[in-house]
NUDO-144057 format. One record per residue (C-alpha): x, y, z. Coordinates in Angstrom, 1 decimal, always signed. Each point is the difference from the previous one (the first is absolute). Layout:
NUDO-144057
{r {X; Y; Z}}
...
***
This chain:
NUDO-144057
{r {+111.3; -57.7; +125.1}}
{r {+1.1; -3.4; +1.9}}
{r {+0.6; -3.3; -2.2}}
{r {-2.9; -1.5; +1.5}}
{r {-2.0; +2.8; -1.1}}
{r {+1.7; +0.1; -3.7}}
{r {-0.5; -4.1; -0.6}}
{r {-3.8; +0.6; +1.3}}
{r {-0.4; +2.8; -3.1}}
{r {+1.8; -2.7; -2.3}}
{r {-2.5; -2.9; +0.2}}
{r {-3.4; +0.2; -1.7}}
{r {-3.6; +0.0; +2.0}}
{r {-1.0; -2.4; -2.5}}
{r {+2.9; -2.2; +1.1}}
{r {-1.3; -2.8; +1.8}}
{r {+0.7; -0.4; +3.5}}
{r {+2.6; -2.3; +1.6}}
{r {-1.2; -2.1; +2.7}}
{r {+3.3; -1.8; +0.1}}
{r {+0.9; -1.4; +3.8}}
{r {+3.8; -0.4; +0.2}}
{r {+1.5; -2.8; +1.6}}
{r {+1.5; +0.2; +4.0}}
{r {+3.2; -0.2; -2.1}}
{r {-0.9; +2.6; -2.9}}
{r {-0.8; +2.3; +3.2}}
{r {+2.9; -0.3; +1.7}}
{r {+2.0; +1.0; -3.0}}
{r {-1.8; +2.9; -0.5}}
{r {+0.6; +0.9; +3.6}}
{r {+4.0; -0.9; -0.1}}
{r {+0.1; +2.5; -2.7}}
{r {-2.0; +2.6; +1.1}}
{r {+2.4; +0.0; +2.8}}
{r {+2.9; +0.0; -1.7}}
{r {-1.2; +2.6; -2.5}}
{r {-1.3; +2.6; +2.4}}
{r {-2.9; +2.3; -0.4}}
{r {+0.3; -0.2; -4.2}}
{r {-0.3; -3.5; +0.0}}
{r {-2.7; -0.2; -2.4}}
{r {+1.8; +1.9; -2.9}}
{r {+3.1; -2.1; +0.5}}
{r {-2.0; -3.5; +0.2}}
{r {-2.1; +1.6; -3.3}}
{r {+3.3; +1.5; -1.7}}
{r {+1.7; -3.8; +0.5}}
{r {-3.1; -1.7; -1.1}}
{r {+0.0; +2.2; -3.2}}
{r {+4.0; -0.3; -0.4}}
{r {-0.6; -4.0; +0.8}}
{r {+2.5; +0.1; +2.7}}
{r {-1.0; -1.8; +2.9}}
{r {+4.0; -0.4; +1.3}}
{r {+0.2; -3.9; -0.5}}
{r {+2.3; -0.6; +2.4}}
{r {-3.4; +0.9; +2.4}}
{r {-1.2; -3.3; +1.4}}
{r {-3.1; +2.3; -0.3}}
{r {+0.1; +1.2; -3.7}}
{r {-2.4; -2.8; -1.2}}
{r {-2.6; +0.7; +2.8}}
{r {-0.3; +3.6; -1.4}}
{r {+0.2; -0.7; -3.9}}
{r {-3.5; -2.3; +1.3}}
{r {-0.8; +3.6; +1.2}}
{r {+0.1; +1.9; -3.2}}
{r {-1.4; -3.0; -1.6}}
{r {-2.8; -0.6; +1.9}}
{r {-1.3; +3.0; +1.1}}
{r {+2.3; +2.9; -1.7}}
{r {+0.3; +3.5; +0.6}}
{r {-4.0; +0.7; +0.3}}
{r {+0.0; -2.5; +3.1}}
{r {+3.6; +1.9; +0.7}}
{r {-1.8; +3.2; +0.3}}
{r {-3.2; -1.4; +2.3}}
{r {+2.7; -1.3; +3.0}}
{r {+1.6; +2.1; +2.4}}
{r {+2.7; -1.5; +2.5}}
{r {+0.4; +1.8; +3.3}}
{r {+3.5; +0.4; +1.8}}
{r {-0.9; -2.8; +2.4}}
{r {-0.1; -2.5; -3.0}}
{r {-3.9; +0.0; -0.1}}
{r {-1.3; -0.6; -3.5}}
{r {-3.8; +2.0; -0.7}}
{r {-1.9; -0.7; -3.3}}
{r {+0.3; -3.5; +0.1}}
{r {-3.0; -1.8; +0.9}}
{r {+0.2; -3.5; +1.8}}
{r {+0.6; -2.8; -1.8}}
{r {-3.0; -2.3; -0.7}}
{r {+1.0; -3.2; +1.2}}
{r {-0.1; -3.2; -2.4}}
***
């Protein structure tokens, strides 16, 4: 069984859902470390959220605690990120 898979099972139906948009600067986080992390980035961004460690010597480990706080391991497990750096799941941003 995947993480992605696993962390699906883990959340409730009757959980509402998360129609959280990150920021341009959220997203690029998420893609730096999915990069970095390789194919099981999900666990290891979930595993540091849970653990708290976001490596504070980052310049992007307050874009990701927004991340878990915002939209947290339900919105985690909606997203996918391909190996060009393309993020899916996310819809666009409603302007303001």
């Amino acid at each position: 069984m995947t993480f992605s898979k696993w962390l699906q099972q883990c959340v409730h139906d009757e959980d509402p859902p998360v129609d959280y948009v990150p920021t341009a600067e959220e997203v690029a986080a998420l893609v730096l470390y999915a990069k970095r992390h390789g194919a099981r980035w999900k666990e290891d961004l979930w595993v540091d959220w849970y653990h708290g460690r976001m490596g504070l010597p980052d310049p992007h480990g307050p874009a990701l605690r927004r991340v878990r706080n915002r939209g947290g391991p339900r919105w985690l497990a909606s997203i996918s990120i391909d190996p060009g750096g393309r993020v899916q799941g996310i819809p666009p941003r409603a302007s303001r």
